[in-house]
C-alpha positions as CSV (number, residue, x, y, z in Angstrom):
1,X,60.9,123.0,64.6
2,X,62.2,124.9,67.5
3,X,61.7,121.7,70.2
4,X,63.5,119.1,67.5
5,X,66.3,121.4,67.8
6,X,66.4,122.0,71.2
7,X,65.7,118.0,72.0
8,X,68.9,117.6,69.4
9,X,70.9,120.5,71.1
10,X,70.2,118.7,74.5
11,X,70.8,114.7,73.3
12,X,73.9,116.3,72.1
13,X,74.7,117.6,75.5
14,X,74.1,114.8,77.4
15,X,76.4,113.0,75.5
16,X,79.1,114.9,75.6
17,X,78.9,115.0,79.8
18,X,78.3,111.3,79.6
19,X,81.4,111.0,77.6
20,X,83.5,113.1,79.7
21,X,82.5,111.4,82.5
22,X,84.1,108.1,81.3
23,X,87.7,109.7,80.8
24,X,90.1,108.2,83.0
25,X,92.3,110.7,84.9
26,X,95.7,111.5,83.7
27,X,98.3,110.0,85.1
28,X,101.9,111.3,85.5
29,X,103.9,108.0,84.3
30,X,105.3,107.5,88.1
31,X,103.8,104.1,90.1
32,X,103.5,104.2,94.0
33,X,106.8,103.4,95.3
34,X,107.0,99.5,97.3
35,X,106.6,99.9,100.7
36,X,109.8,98.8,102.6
37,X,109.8,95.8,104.4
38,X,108.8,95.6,107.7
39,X,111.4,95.2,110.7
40,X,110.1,92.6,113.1
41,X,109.7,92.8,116.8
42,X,109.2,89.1,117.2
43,X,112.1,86.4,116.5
44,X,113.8,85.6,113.8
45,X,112.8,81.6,112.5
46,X,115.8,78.9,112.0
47,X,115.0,77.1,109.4
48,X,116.6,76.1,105.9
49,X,117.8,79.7,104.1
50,X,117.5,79.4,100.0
51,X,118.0,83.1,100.2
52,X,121.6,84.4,98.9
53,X,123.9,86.9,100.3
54,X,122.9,89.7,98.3
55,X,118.8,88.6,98.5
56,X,119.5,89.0,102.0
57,X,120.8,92.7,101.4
58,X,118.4,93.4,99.0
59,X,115.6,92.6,101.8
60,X,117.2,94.8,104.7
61,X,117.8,97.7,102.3
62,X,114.1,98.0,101.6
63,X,113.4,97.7,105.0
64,X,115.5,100.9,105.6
65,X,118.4,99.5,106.9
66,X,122.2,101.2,105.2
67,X,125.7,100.9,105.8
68,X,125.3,97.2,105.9
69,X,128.1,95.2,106.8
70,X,129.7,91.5,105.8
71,X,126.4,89.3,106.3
72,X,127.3,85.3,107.5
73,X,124.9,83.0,107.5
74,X,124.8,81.3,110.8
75,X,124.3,77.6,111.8
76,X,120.3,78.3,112.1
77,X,120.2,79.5,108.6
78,X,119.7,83.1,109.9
79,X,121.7,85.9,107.8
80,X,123.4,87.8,110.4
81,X,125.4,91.0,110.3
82,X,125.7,94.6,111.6
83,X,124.6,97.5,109.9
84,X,122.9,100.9,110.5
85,X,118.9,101.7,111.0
86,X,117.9,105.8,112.0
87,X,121.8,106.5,112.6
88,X,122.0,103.9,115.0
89,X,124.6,100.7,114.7
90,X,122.5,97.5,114.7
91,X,122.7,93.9,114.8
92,X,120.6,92.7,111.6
93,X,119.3,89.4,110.6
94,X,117.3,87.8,107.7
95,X,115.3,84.3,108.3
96,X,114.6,81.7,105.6
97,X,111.0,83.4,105.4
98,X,112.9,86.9,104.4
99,X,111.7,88.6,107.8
100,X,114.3,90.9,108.9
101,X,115.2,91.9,112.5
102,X,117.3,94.6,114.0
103,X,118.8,95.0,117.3
């Protein structure tokens, strides 16, 4: 009697920790935020730009860039424009591939 009880007491335990084991972690309700884009040391491709004025924006804000200016597309297609990166005044510019550049 007393080892079909203890064999019960222990199935019963093993259970239970196999159980808990399986229990996904709570999770606070808050994602991992997008990384910014990244600003490019290499040049900026001409090519045709389906990108808009404010797609443009929206591309050098995530990559960190504020106090953005008036952005003109130039004759390469390139979205060019001053604006401010680490409290510095920049030139800023967004190719038809969305790679931003600041100098």
């Amino acid at each position: 009697m007393f080892r079909k009880t203890f064999t019960a007491v222990a199935l019963s335990i093993a259970a239970i920790s196999a159980a808990a084991a399986q229990t996904a972690p709570a999770t606070t309700g808050t994602t991992a935020p997008t990384p910014p884009a990244a600003i490019n040391a290499t040049a900026l491709e001409s090519g045709a730009n389906s990108f808009t004025e404010g797609q443009a924006r929206a591309r050098l804000e995530q990559a960190g860039v504020t106090g953005i200016g008036e952005l003109k597309k130039d004759d390469q297609g390139i979205w060019r424009g001053r604006a401010t990166r680490n409290g510095a005044a920049v030139t800023v510019g967004v190719d038809f591939r969305g790679n931003v550049r600041a100098e």
